[in-house]
PLY file of the C-alpha trace (Angstrom):
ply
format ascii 1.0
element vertex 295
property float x
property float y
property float z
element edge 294
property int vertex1
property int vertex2
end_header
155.32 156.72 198.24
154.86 153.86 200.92
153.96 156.10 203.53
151.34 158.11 200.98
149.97 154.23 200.00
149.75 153.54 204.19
148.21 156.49 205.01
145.12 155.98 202.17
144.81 152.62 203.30
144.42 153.69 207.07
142.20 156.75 205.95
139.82 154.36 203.75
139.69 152.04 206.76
137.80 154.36 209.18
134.80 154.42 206.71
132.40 152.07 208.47
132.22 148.71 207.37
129.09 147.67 205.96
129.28 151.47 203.81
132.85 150.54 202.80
131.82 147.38 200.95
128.63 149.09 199.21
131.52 151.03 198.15
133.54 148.71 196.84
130.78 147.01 194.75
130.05 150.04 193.37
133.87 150.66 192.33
133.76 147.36 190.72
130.44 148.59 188.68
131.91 151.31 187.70
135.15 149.61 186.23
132.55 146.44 184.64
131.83 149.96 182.16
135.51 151.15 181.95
137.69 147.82 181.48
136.29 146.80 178.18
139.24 144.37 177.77
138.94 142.64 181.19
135.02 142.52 180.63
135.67 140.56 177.19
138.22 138.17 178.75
136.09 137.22 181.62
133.24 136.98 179.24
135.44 134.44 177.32
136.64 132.55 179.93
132.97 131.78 181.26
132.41 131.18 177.78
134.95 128.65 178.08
133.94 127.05 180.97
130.13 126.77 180.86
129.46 127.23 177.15
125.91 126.67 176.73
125.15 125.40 180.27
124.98 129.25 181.26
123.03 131.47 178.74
124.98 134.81 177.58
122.83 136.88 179.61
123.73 134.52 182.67
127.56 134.81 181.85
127.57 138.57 181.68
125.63 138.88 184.79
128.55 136.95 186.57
131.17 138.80 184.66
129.34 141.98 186.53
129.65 140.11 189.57
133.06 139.08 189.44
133.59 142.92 189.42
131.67 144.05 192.19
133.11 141.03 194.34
136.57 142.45 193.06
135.65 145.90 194.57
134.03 144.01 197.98
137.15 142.15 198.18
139.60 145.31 197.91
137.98 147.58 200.85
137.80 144.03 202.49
141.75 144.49 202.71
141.68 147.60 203.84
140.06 146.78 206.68
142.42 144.17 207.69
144.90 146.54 207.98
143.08 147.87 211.12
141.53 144.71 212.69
142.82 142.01 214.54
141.83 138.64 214.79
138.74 139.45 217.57
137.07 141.96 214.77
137.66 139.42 211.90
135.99 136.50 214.11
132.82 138.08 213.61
132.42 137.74 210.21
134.17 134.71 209.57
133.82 131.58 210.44
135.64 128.55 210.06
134.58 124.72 208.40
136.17 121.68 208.35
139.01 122.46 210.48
138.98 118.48 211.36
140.14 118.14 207.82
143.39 120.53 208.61
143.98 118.68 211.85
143.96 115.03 210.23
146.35 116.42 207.89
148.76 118.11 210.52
148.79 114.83 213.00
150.67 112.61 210.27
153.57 114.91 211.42
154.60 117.02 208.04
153.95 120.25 206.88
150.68 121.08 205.33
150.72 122.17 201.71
147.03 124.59 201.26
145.91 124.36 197.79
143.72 127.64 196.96
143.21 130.18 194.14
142.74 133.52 192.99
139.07 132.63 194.43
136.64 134.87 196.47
138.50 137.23 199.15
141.72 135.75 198.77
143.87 138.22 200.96
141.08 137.53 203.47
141.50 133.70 203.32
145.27 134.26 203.68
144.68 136.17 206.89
142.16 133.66 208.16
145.16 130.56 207.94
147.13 132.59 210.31
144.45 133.88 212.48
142.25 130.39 212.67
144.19 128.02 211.60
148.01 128.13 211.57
150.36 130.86 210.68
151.44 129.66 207.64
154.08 130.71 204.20
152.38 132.01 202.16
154.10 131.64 198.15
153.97 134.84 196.05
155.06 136.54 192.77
156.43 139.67 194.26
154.86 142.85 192.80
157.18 144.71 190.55
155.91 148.19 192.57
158.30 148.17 195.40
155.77 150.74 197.47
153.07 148.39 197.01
154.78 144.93 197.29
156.11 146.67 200.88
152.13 147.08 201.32
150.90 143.66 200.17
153.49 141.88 202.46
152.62 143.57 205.73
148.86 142.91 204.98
149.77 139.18 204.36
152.30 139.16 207.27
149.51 140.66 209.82
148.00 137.36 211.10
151.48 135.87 212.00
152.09 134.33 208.47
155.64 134.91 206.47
155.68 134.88 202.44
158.34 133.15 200.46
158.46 134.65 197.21
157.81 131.96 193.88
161.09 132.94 192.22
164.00 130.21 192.76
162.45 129.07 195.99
162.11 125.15 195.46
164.50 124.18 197.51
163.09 126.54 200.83
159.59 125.57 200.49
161.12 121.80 200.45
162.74 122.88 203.44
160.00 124.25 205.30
157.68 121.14 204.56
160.06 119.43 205.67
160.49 121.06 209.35
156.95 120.96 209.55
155.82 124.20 208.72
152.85 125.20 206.30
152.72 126.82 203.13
149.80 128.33 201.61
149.87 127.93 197.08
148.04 129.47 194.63
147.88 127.23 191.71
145.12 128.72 189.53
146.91 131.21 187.27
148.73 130.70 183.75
151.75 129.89 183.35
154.79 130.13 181.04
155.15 126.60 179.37
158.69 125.83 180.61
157.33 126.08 184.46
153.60 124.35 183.99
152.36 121.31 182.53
149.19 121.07 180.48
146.29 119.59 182.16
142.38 119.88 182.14
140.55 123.02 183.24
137.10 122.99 182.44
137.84 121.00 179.84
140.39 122.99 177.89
144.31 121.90 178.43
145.52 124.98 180.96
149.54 125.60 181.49
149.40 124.98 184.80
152.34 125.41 187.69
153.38 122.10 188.68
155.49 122.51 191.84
152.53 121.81 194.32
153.08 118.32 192.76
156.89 118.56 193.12
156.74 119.82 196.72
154.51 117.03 197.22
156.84 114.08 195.66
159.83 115.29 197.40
158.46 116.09 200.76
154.88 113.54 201.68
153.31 116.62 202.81
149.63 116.14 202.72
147.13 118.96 200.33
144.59 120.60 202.23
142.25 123.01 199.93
141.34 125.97 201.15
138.75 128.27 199.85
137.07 131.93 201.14
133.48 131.55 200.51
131.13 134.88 200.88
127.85 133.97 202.19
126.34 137.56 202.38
125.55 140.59 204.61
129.31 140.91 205.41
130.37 137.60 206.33
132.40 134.76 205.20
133.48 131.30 205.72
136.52 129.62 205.67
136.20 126.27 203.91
138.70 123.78 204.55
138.57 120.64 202.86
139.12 116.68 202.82
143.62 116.04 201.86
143.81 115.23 198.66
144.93 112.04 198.05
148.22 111.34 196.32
147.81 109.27 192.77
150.96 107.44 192.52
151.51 105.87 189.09
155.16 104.72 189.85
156.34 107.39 187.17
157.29 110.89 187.75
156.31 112.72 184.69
152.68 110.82 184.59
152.89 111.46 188.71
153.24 115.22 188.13
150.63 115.89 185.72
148.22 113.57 186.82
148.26 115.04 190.67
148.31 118.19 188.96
145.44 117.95 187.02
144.01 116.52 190.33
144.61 120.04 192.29
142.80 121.52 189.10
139.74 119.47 189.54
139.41 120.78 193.04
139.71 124.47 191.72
137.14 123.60 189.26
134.81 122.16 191.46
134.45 125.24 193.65
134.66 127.65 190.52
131.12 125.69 189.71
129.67 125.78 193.09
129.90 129.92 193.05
130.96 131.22 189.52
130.88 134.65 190.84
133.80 134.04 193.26
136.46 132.79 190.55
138.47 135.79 189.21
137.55 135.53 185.68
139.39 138.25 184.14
142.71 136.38 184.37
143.61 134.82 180.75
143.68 131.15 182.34
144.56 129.52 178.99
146.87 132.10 177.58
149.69 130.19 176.85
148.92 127.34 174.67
151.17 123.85 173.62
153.10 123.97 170.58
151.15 122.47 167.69
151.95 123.40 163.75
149.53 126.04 162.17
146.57 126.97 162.30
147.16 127.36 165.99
144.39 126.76 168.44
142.86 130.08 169.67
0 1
1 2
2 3
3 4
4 5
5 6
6 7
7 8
8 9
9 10
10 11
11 12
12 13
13 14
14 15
15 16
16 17
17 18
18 19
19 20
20 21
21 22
22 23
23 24
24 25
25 26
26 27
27 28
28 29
29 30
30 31
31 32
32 33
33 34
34 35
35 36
36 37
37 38
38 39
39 40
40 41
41 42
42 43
43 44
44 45
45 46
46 47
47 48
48 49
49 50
50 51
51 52
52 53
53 54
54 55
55 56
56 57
57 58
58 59
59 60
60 61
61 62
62 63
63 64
64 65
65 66
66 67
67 68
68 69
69 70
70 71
71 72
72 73
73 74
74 75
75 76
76 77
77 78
78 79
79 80
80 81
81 82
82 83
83 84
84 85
85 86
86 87
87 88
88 89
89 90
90 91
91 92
92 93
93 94
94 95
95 96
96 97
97 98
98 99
99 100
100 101
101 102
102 103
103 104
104 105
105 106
106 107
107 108
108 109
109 110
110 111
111 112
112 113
113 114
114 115
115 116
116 117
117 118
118 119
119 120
120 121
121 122
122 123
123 124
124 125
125 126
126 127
127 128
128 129
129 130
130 131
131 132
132 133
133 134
134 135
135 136
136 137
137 138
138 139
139 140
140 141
141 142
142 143
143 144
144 145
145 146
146 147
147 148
148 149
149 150
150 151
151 152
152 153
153 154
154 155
155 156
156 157
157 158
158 159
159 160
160 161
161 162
162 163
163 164
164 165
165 166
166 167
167 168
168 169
169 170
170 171
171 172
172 173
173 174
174 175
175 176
176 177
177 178
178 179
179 180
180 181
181 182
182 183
183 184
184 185
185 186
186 187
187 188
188 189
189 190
190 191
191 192
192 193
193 194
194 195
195 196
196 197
197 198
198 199
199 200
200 201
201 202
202 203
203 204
204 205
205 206
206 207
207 208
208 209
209 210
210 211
211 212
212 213
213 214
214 215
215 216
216 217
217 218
218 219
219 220
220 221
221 222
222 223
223 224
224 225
225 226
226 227
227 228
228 229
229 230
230 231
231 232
232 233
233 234
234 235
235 236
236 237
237 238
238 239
239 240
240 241
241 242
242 243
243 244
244 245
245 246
246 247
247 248
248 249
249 250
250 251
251 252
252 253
253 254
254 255
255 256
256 257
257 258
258 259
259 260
260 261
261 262
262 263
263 264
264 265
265 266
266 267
267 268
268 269
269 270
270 271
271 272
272 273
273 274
274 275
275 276
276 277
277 278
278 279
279 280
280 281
281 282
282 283
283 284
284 285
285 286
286 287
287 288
288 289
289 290
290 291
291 292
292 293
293 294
């Protein structure tokens, strides 16, 4: 089945470029009219987020978006499979790489905060190609064939994953030696592993061991994001560490600094709605509260 997966991926990869995305958006059209159920729960979300800042017709136009960036972002992949890190230079570029380098000189590892935002396999590539190889933390994929896939796409630019499961104590490790690791922070999360925290103004179960990693180790939080800018090509936008908020208590420390590394998701969810991958249920899990509960 791997080999089957390999061989589409290599066969989809020789259809030119620029045709390949045109593709893609249209694939992501296409499922806009067939995923009824992933169309409403973006729909909500944006809902969520903008309420009446956005008008409906303005939050299903992004919802369409979100799609066809979804398809873009897939034959975007593919392509990566074939192309090394001369091909990709031409389309991407890199910004505020001053920001990485401040960060790196105090002499730890670099923790990258980022999310399920814009090309995201794309950005992952572009830390090993431009910036550093780096560890990249993942839920492995429960499809062996296509986690085996997945890896050697992330893998290709000189970076390594660490899976997410029971893996505190390496990524501690790895901070620690000076090595970089690459989180992303932005989806939901069972209550026992997250803390509840602001996102968009609604409390979100979010993961809190960037914040851990960060109170054991010092490492310093670079956010990373893949912005599309059109016709093809993309930039890799690295921004200012984020400062830790020490409060002189660890449970306040945690959710504070996590609701921090929110904010920054936020913030570039804003800037370009139709990046953010809005048909994720974000505020799935909800606190405990007696009946009614909140919806």
């Amino acid at each position: 089945m791997y080999a089957l997966l390999y061989g589409l991926v290599l066969g989809l990869s020789l259809i030119p470029r620029s045709l390949g995305l045109r593709i893609g958006e249209g694939l992501g059209s296409l499922f806009y009219l067939l995923l009824k159920r992933r169309r409403e729960i973006a729909f909500q979300n944006l809902t969520t987020a903008f309420g009446d800042q956005k008008t409906e017709q303005e939050r299903r136009n992004l919802v369409r978006q979100c799609f066809r960036g979804i398809g873009r972002h897939f034959f975007e992949a593919v392509y990566l499979f074939r192309y090394g890190a001369d091909r990709v230079r031409k389309y991407v570029s890199v910004s505020g790489i001053e920001h990485y380098q401040e960060a790196k000189a105090l002499g730890k590892g670099v923790a990258f905060l980022t999310g399920h935002f814009g090309c995201w396999e794309l950005m992952v590539i572009g830390f090993g190609y431009f910036v550093d190889p780096t560890y990249v933390v993942v839920k492995p994929l429960d499809f062996q064939p296509a986690e085996r896939l997945s890896r050697k796409l992330r893998e290709i630019s000189g970076n390594r994953i660490v899976s997410k499961e029971r893996s505190m104590r390496r990524m501690i490790k790895l901070l620690r030696e000076g090595k970089n690791l690459g989180i992303l922070m932005d989806q939901n999360i069972d209550w026992k592993d997250g803390v509840f925290v602001d996102f968009f103004g609604r409390r979100a179960c979010t993961n809190k061991g960037l914040a851990l990693l960060v109170l054991s180790t010092g490492a310093p939080v670079v956010p990373g994001f893949m912005v599309y800018e059109g016709k093809g090509h993309y930039r890799l936008e690295l921004q200012p560490p984020v400062p830790w908020l020490d409060f002189g208590d660890r449970t306040k420390d945690i959710e504070e600094n996590t609701a921090q590394y929110n904010r920054v998701i936020e913030a570039m969810a804003r800037r370009y709605p139709d990046h953010y991958f809005w048909v994720h249920q974000r505020w799935k899990t909800r606190p405990y509260q007696p009946w009614p509960r909140e919806r």
